[in-house]
C-alpha positions in Angstrom: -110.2 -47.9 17.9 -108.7 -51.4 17.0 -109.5 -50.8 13.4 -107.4 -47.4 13.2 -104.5 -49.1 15.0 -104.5 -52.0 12.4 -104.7 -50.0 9.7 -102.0 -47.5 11.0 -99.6 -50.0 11.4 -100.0 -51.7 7.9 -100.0 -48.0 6.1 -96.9 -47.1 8.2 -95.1 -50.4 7.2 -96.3 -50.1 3.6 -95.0 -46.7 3.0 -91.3 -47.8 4.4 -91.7 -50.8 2.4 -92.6 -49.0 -0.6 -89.4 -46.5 0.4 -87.3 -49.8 0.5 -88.0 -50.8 -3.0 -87.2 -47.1 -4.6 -83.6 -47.1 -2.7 -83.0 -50.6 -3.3 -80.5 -50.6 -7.6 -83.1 -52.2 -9.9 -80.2 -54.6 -10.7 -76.7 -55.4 -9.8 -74.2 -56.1 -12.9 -71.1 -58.0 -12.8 -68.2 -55.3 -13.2 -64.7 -54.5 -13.1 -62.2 -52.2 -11.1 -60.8 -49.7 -11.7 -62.5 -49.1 -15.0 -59.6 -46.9 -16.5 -56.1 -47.7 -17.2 -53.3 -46.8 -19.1 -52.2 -48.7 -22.0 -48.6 -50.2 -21.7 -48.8 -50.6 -17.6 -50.1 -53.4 -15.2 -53.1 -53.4 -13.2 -55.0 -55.2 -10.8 -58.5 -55.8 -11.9 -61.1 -57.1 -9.3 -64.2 -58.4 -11.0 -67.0 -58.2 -8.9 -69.9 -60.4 -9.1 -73.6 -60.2 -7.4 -76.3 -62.9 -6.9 -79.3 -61.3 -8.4 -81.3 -64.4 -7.8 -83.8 -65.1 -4.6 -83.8 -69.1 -5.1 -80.3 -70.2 -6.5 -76.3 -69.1 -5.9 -73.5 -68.7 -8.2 -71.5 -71.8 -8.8 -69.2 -70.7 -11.4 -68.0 -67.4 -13.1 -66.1 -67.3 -16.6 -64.4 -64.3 -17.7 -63.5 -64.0 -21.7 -60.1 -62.2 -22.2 -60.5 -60.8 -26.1 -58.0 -62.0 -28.6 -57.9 -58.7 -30.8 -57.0 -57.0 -27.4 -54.4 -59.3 -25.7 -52.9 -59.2 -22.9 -49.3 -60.7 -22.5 -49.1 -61.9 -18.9 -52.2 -62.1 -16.6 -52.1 -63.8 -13.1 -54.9 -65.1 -10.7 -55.0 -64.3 -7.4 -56.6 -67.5 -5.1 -59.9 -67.0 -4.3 -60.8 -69.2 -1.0 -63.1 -72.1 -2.1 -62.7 -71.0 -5.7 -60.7 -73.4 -8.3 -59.7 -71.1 -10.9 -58.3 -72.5 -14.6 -56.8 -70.1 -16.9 -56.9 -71.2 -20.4 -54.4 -70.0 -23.3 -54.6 -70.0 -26.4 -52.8 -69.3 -30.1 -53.0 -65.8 -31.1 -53.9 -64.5 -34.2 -51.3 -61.7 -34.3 -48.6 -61.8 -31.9 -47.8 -59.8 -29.6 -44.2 -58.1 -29.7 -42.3 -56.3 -26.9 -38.7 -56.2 -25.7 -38.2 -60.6 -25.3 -39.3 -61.1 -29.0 -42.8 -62.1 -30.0 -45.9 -63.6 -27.5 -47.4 -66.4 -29.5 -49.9 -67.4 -26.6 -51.5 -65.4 -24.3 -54.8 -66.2 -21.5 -58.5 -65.8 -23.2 -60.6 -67.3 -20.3 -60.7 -67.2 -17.3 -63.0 -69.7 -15.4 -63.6 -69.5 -11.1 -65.5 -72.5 -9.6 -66.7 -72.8 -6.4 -65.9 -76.0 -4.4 -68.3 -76.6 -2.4 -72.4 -74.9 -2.1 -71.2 -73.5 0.5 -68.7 -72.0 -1.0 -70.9 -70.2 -4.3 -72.2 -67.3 -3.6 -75.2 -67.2 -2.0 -78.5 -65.0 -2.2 -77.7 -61.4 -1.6 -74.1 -61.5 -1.3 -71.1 -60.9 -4.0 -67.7 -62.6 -4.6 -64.8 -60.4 -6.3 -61.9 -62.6 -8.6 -58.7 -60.6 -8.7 -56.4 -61.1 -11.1 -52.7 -59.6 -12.9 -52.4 -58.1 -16.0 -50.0 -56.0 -18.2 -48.8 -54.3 -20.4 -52.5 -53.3 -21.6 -52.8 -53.1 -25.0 -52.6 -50.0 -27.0 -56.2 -49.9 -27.2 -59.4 -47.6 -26.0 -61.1 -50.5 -24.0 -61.2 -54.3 -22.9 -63.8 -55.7 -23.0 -64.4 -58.7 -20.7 -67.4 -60.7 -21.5 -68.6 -62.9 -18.8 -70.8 -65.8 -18.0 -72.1 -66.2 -14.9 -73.7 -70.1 -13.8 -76.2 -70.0 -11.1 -76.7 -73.4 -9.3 -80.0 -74.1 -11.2 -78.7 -74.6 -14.1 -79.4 -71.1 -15.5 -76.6 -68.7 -17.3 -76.2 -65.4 -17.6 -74.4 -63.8 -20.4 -73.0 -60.3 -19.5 -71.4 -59.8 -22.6 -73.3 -56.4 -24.2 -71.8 -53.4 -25.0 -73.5 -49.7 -25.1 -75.1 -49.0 -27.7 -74.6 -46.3 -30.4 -76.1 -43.6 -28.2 -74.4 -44.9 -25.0 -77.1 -46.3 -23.1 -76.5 -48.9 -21.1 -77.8 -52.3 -22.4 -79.5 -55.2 -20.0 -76.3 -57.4 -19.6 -73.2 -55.0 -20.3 -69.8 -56.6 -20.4 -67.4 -55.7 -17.9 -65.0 -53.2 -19.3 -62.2 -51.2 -18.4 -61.3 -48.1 -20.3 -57.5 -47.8 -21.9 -55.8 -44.0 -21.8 -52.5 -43.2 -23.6 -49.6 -43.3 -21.7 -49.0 -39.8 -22.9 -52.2 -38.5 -22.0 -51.5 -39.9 -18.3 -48.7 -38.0 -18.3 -48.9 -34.5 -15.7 -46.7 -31.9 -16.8 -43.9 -32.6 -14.1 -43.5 -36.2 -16.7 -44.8 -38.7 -14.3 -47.3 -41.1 -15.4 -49.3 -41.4 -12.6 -51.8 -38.9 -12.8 -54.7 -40.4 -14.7 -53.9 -43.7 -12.8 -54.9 -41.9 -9.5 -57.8 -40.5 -11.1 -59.6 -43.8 -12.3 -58.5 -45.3 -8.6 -60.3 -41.9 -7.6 -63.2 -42.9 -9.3 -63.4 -46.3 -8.6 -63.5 -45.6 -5.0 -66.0 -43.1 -5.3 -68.2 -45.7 -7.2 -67.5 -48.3 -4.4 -68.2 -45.6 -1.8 -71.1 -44.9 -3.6 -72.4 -48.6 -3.9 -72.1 -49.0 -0.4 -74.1 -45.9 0.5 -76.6 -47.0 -0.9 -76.6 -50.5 0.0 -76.8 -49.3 3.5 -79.6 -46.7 2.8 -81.5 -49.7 1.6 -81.0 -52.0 4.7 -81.9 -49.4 7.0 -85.2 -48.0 5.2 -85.7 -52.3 5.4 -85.2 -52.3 9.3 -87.3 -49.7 9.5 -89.8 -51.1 8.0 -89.6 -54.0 9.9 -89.6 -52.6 13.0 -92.8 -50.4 12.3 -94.7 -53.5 10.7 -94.1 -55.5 14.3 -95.2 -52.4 15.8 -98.4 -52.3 13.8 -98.9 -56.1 14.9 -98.3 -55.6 18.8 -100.6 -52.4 18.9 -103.1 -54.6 16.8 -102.6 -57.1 19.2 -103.4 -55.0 22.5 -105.9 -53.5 20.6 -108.0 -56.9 20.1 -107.3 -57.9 24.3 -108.9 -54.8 25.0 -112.1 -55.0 22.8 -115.5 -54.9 24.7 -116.6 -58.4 26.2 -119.3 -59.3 23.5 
């Protein structure tokens, strides 16, 4: 009878655990949000960056701003017990609009934590927000980034999809560009497509965070039925005929 109890209570905590590792994303990339915009207008973009690692945190994130897709004024928003340093530099082809020509514009980005205690730490994230506008008349941005863990080790997320749109190992962060005449609804307001990649952003994040908590659960679950296993184990072995 002790045997059977054991063994029940390690098959019961095995299958949860096994139903733990198929919710659980086999990877979390860094991204951006929204990923659509419309070229010509501002927009807030939120990087979001996970800790992938079990034995080391993030110390310092670096976000490349493309030159052949510039962007004329970009702000940072303060992280709390994040330095960040914006770095400009000479562009290639200027960028014109209505005060004459841009001759310098941001290309990197760079967040660093100030403390350990500050980087972020084994299963959490961080987002960086940051200003920027007007979007160039282009389809995409892409952002490569470089993420430093504390043990020295760097990761490059700077891949894009390949021909036939699968998604590589370390994509870049990008954000999509529409025309401002394709965001345009037939009563002439551009706001349409605007809503539609907030729409869609929130749906990812919703999304995310379904599934984040499907995963914790299934793990508590697990956890409970694995003590279980031990306690009925336990009364099992008290009760076993004197020898």
């Amino acid at each position: 009878m002790r045997k059977v109890l054991v063994r029940s209570g390690a098959g019961l905590a095995g299958v949860l655990g096994a139903l733990v590792l198929a919710a659980t994303p086999a990877s979390a990339h860094v991204t951006v949000n929204p990923s659509n915009a419309t070229q010509g207008g501002y927009s807030k973009l939120t990087f979001r960056v996970p800790n992938e690692k079990d034995a080391a945190a993030t110390t310092q994130v670096e976000v490349d701003l493309p030159q052949d897709t510039p962007v004329a004024s970009v702000s940072v928003k303060p992280t709390t017990g994040w330095t960040a340093t914006a770095t400009k530099s000479k562009l290639d082809k200027p960028i014109k609009n209505d005060d004459g020509e841009i001759t310098e514009a941001v290309t990197k980005i760079v967040w660093k934590a100030n403390s350990p205690d500050a980087a972020i730490q084994v299963g959490q994230f961080q987002e960086f927000d940051l200003s920027a506008g007007p979007l160039p008349a282009a389809d995409k941005i892409v952002f490569k980034a470089l993420q430093t863990y504390s043990d020295g080790e760097v990761v490059r997320w700077i891949e894009e999809p390949a021909a036939d749109g699968k998604e590589p190992a370390h994509p870049a962060p990008t954000v999509k560009l529409a025309a401002a005449a394709a965001a345009t609804n037939a009563g002439g307001t551009a706001a349409n497509t605007a809503g539609k990649g907030t729409s869609a952003a929130k749906a990812t994040d919703d999304d995310a965070r379904s599934r984040a908590n499907l995963g914790l659960g299934l793990g508590v679950a697990a956890l409970v039925l694995a003590l279980v296993g031990v306690v009925l184990a336990g009364l099992a072995w008290r009760r076993r005929p004197a020898a």
